[in-house]
N, C-alpha and C positions, 0 to 999 in steps of 0.2 A: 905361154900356156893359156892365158887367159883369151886370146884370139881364136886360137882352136878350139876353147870352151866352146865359146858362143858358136861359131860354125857348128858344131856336136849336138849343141843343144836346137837348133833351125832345121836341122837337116828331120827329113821324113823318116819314121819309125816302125821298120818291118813290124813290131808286136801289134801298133795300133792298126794296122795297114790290114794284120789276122785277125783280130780281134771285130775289127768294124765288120769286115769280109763274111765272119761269120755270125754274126748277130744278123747281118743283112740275111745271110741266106736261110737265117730259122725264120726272120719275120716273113719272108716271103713263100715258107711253107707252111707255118701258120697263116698266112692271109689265105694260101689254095684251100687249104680245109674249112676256113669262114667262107668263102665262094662256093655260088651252086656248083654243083658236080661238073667236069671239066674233064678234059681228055688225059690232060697231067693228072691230075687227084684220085681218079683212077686208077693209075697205073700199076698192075705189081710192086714192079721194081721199085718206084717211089714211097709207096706205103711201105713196104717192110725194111724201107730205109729210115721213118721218120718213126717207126711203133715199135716196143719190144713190148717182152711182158704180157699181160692178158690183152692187151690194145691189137696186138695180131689179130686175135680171133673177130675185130669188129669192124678189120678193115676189107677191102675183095678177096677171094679166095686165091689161094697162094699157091703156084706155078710149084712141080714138084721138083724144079731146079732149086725154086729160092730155097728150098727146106735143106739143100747138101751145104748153104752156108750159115745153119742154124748154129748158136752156141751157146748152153745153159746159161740162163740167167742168174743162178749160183753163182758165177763166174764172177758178177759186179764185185766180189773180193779182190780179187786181184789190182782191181784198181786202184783199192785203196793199201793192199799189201806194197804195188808201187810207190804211193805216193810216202807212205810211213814212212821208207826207207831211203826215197829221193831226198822225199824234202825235209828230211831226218838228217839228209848228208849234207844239205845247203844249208839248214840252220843251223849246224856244228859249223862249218865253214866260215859263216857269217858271225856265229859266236866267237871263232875265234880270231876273228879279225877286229872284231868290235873292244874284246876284253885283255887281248894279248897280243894286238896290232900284228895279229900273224897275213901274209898276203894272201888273194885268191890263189887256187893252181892258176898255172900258165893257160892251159886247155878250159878252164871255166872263164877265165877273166877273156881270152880272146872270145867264147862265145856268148859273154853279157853283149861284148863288141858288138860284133854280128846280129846280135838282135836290136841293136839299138842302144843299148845304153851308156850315156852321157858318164865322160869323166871331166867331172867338174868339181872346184869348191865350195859347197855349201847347195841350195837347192832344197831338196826334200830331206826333212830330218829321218837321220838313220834311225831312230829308236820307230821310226813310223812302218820301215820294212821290217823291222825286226819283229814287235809286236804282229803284223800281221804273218807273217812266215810263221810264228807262233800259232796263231789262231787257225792258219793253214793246215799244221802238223797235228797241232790238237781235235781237227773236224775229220781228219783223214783217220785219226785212230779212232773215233769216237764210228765213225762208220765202218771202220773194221769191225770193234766190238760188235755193233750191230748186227752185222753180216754173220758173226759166226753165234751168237746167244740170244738175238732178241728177233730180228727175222725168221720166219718160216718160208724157204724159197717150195714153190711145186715144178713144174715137169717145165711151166715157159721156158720160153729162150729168147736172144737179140742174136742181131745180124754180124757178122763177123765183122763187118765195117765198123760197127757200133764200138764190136767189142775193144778193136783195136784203135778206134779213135779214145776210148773211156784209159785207154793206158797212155796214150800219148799227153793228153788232155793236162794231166796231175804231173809232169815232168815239166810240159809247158807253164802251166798257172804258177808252179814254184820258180820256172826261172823269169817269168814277168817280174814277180815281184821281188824277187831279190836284183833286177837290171832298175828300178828304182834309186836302189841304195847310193848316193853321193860316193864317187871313187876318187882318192889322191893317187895316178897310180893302179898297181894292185892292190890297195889297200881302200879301206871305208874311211871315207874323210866325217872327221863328227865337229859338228856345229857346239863349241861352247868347249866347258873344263873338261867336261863327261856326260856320258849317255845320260843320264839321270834329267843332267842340265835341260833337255830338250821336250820333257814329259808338260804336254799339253789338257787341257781340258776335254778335249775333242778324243782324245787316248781312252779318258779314262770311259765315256761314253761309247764307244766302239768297245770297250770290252763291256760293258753291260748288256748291249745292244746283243753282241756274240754269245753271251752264257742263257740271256732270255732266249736265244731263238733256237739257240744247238739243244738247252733244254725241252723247247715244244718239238721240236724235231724227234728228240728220243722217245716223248712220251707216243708222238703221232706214230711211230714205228713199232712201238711195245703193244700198242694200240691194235694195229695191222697184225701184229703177230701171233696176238693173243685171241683171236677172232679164228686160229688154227690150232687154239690146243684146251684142254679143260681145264679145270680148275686146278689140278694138280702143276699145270705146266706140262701137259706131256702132247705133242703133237694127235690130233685124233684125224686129222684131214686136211687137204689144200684148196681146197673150193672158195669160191670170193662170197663176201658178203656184208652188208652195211657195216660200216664202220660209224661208230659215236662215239661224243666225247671230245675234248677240248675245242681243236678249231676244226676237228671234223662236224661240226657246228653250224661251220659258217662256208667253207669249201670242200670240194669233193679229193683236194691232194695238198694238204695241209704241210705234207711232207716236203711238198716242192715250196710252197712258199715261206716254209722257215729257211730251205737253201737260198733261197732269193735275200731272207733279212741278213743271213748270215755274210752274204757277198755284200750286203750294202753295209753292215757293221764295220768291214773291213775296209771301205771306201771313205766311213766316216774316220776311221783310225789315222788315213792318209791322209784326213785334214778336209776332207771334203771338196777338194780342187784336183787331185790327179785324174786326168784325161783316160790316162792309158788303165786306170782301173774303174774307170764309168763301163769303158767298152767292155772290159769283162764282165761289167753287172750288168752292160745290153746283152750279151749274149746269154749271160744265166739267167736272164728275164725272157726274153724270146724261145730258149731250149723249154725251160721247165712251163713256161705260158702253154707252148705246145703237146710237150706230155703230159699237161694238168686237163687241157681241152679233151684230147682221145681219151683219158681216161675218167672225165666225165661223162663223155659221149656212151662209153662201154657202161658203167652204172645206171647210168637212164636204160639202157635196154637192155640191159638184164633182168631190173627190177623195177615193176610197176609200183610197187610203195615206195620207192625211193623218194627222199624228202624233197620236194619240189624248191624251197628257200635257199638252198644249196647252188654254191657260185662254184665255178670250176677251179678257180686260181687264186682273183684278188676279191675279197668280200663283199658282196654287196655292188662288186662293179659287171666283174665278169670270169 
């Protein structure tokens, strides 16, 4: 067994193979929107592939084809209605293999395979996927919440691609990181007497990291929300307009870069060495880099007092 480990562990990894793939292709549609205008950066079809949301309206004018694959931006519920439930079922799964040494299904365990994941003794501590699948399950509900009581969505929309990559997305990222987990087997091999044995320094930091930034998160969202209703809380319009207050402060999408600490919280929980979840924090750095830029770009011109000190993403840099 221990021969076939190491082969297991050498061999090239479909997740990081997606992962790189796709952080490459948001950097290189963030780098066309920093480039002078360009016959790609133009494009229809590429702008309301890379904008949804009010960012539509700032990019060229939109072919009356692209509008029949329009789909309310309301909809970002669904994403997270997926992931609650997915990754709801993987972390039952995982729990109870962890507490009651029950095995994966057949049909999950052959598709950690398939994507790459190593059946080995020992490796990455299991309380390290567990705790993150955790913090996964708890930002997907916390963004549900969001979606139905502290967001005000208006009439926008995303591209049907969007839509349907934003549901794939949250099925993928929960089974990254449960293809992590050390396997004996179908079963989760654990380092030491017990789960407990394994709790690091580095743990308890990734969840501090995780509750500070899912916090700024909520308040930056409550923030946005409340910017569409009076004082009583009762919606009075959907119109955009300055946002103030916490790190709307110091960025113009505060919201994405608490998603950004949030992904890096959960990289520091893995110990701060897993490969295969750097590439998902390139890609949620590249994604969100991009939709913090268009929708800084839409604020600059909409509003001529807008705060000039205002960085688009990361504070103070860019």
């Amino acid at each position: 067994m221990a021969a076939w480990a190491g082969t297991e562990l050498s061999a090239p990894s479909p997740l990081r193979a997606l992962w790189l793939s796709l952080a490459a292709a948001f950097l290189l549609a963030l780098l066309l929107q920093l480039l002078p205008p360009g016959p790609l950066p133009s494009c229809a079809l590429f702008q309301d592939l890379i904008r949804y949301g009010k960012t539509k309206s700032g990019g060229p004018p939109r072919p009356a084809i692209c509008r029949v694959f329009d789909v309310p931006k309301r909809y970002f519920s669904h994403f997270y209605i997926v992931s609650v439930l997915w990754n709801g079922f993987l972390l039952w799964c995982l729990t109870q293999s962890l507490f009651l040494g029950a095995p994966f299904p057949n049909w999950l365990h052959s598709l950690l395979r398939i994507l790459g994941a190593a059946q080995f003794r020992g490796g990455e501590p299991a309380l390290s996927a567990f705790l993150v699948l955790v913090f996964l399950w708890l930002h997907s509900f916390q963004r549900l919440f969001e979606c139905f009581y502290v967001s005000v969505f208006s009439n926008a929309v995303i591209h049907v691609v969007q839509y349907c990559w934003g549901l794939v997305y949250y099925v993928l990222v929960g089974l990254t990181v449960l293809s992590q987990v050390p396997l004996d087997g179908r079963s989760v091999y654990i380092i030491g007497e017990n789960l407990l044995m394994q709790a690091r320094w580095f743990h308890i930091l990734g969840m501090l990291m995780f509750v500070w930034s899912s916090a700024h998160q909520y308040k930056c969202h409550a923030i946005l929300g409340n910017l569409r209703k009076n004082k009583a809380g009762v919606v009075i319009h959907c119109n955009h307009r300055i946002p103030f207050g916490d790190w709307f402060e110091y960025v113009s999408s505060p919201n994405y870069l608490a998603e950004l600490v949030i992904y890096i919280s959960m990289a520091v929980t893995f110990g701060f060495h897993n490969l295969t979840w750097w590439l998902v924090v390139t890609y949620v750095f590249f994604n969100q880099a991009l939709s913090a830029f268009l929708s800084h770009k839409f604020y600059k011109s909409k509003f001529v007092s807008y705060p000039r000190h205002r960085k688009a993403f990361l504070p103070f840099l860019f």
